[in-house]
KOLLO-597959 format. One record per residue: residue number from 1; residue in one letter; x, y, z of N, C-alpha, C in turn. Coordinates in steps of 0.05 Angstrom, whole numbers. Atoms other than C-alpha are relative to their C-alpha. Example, Ala and Ser with C-alpha at 12.3 -4.5 7.8 and 13.67 -1.06 7.14 Angstrom:
# KOLLO-597959
+-----+------+--------+--------+--------+--------+--------+--------+--------+--------+--------+
|  nr | rest |    n_x |    n_y |    n_z |   ca_x |   ca_y |   ca_z |    c_x |    c_y |    c_z |
+-----+------+--------+--------+--------+--------+--------+--------+--------+--------+--------+
|   1 |    a |     18 |    -24 |      0 |    246 |    -90 |    156 |     18 |     24 |      0 |
|   2 |    s |    -16 |    -24 |     -1 |    273 |    -21 |    143 |    -15 |     22 |     14 |
+-----+------+--------+--------+--------+--------+--------+--------+--------+--------+--------+
# end
This chain:
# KOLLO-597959
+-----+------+--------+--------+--------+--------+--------+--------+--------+--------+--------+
|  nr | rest |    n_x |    n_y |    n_z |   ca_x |   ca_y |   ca_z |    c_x |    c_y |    c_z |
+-----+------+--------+--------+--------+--------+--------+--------+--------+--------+--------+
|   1 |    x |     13 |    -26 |      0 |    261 |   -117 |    -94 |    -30 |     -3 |      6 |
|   2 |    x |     29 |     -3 |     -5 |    184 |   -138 |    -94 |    -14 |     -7 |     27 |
|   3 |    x |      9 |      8 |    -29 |    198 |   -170 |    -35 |      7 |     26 |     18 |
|   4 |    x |     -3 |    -25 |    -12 |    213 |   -104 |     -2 |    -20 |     22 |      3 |
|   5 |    x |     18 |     -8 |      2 |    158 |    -79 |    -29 |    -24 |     -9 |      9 |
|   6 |    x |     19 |     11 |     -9 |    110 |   -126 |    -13 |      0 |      8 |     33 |
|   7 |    x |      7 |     -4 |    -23 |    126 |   -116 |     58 |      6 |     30 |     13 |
|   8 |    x |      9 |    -33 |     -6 |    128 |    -44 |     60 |    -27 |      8 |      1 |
|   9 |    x |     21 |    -13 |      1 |     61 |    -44 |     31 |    -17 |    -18 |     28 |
|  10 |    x |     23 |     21 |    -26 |     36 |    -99 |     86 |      3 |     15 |     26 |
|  11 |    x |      6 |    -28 |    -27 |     65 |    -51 |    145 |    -16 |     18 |     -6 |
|  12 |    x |     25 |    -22 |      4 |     21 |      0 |    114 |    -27 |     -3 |     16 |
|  13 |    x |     26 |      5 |      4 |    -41 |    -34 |    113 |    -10 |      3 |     30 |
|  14 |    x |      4 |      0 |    -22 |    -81 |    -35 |    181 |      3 |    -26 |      8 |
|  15 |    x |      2 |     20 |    -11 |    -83 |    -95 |    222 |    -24 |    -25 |    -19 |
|  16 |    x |     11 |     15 |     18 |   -144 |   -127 |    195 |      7 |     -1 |    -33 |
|  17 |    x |    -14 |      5 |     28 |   -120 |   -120 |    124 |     21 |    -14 |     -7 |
|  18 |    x |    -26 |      1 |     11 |    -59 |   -137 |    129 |     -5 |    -27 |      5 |
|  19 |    x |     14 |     36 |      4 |    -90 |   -210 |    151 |    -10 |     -5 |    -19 |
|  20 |    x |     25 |     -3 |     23 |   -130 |   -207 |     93 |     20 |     -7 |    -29 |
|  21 |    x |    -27 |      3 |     17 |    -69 |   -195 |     48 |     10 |    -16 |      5 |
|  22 |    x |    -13 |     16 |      2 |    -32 |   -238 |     75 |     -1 |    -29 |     -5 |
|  23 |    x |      9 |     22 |      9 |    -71 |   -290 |     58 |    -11 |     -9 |    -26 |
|  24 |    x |      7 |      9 |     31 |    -75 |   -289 |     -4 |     31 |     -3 |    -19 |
|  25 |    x |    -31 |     15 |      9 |    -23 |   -315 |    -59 |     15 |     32 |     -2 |
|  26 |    x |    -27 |    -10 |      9 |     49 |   -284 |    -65 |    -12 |     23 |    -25 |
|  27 |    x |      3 |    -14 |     33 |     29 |   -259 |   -141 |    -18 |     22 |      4 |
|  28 |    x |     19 |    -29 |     -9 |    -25 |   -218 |   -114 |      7 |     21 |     16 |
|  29 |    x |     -7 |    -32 |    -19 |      8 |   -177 |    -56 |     24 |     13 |    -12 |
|  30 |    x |    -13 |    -28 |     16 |     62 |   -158 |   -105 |     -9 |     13 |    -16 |
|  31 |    x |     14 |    -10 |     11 |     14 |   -133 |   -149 |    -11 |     16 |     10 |
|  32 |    x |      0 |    -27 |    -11 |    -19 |    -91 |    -97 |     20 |     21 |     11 |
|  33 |    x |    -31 |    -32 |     -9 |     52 |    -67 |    -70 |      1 |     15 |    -22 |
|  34 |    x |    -10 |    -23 |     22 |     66 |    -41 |   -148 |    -28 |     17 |      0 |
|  35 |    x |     25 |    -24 |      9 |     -3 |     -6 |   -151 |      6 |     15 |     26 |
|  36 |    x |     -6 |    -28 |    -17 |     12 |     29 |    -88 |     20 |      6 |     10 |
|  37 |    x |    -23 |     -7 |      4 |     81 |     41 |    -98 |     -6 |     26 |    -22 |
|  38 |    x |      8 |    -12 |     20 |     42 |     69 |   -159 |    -13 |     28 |     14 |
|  39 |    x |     15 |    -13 |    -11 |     -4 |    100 |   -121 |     16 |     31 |     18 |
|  40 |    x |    -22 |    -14 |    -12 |     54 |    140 |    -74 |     11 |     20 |    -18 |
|  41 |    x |    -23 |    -15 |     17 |     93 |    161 |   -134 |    -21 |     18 |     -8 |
|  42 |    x |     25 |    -12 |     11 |     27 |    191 |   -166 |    -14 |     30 |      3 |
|  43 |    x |     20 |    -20 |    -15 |    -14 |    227 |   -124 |     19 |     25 |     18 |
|  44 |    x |    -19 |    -22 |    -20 |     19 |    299 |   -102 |    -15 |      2 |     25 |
|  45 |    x |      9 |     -8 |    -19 |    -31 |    299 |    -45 |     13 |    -15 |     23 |
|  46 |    x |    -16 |     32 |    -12 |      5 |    230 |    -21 |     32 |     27 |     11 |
|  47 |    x |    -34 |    -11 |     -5 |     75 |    281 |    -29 |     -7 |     19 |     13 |
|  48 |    x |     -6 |    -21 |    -31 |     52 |    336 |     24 |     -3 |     -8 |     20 |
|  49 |    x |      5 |     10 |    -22 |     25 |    288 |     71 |     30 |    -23 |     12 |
|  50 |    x |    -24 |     17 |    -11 |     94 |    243 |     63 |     18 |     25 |     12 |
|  51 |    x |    -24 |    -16 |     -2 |    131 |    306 |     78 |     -6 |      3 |     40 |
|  52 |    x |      1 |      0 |    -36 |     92 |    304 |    152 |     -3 |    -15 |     11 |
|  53 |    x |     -1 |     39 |    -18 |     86 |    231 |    163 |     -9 |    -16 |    -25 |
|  54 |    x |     -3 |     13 |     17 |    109 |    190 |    114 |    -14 |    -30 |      7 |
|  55 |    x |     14 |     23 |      1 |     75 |    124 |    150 |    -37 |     14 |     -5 |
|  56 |    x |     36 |     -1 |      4 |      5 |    161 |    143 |     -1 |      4 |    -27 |
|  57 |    x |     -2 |     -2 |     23 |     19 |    178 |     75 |      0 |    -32 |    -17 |
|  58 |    x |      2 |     27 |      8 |     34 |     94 |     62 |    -23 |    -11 |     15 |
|  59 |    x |     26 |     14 |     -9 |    -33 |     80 |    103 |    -12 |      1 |    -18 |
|  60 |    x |     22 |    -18 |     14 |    -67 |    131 |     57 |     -3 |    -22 |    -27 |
|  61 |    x |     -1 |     14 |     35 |    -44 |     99 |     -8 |      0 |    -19 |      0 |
|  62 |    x |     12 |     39 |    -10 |    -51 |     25 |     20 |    -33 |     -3 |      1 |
|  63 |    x |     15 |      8 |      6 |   -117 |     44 |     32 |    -22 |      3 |    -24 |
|  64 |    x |     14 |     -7 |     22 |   -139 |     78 |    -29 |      7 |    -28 |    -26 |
|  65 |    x |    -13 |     21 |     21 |   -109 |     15 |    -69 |    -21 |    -23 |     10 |
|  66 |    x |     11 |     11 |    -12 |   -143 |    -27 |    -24 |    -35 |     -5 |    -12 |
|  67 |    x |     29 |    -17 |     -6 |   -214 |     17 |    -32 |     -6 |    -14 |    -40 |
|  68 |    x |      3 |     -2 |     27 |   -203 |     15 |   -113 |     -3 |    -37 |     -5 |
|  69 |    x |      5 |     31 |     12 |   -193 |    -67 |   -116 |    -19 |    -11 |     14 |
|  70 |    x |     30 |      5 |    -12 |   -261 |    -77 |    -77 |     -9 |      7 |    -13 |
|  71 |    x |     16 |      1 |     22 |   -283 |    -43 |   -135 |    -20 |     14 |      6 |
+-----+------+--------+--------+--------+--------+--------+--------+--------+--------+--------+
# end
């Protein structure tokens, strides 16, 4: 399962990110998949934008997850 997740959230990400992620350990990109798995389930603004494009809706929350662990 996290592996499913993990690479859901890595199609999300943009190109340069998703290099970025991917380079870093295992333990970490399932940790950002559950926060923006988190992030998806969460946010209703995430659930009108999945209803008209569910991959811009997994950019959105890839990159707000992203935005928040840069801190």
């Amino acid at each position: 399962m996290a592996s499913d997740s993990v690479e859901r959230f890595m199609a999300a990400l943009n190109p340069e990110h998703r290099d970025t992620v991917g380079a870093r350990p295992r333990q970490e990109q399932e940790q950002l998949a559950a926060a923006w798995e988190r992030e998806l389930e969460a946010d209703d603004e995430l659930d009108t934008l999945d209803e008209l494009s569910p991959p811009a809706a997994e950019a959105e929350a890839a990159r707000r997850v992203l935005e928040r662990e840069a801190g």
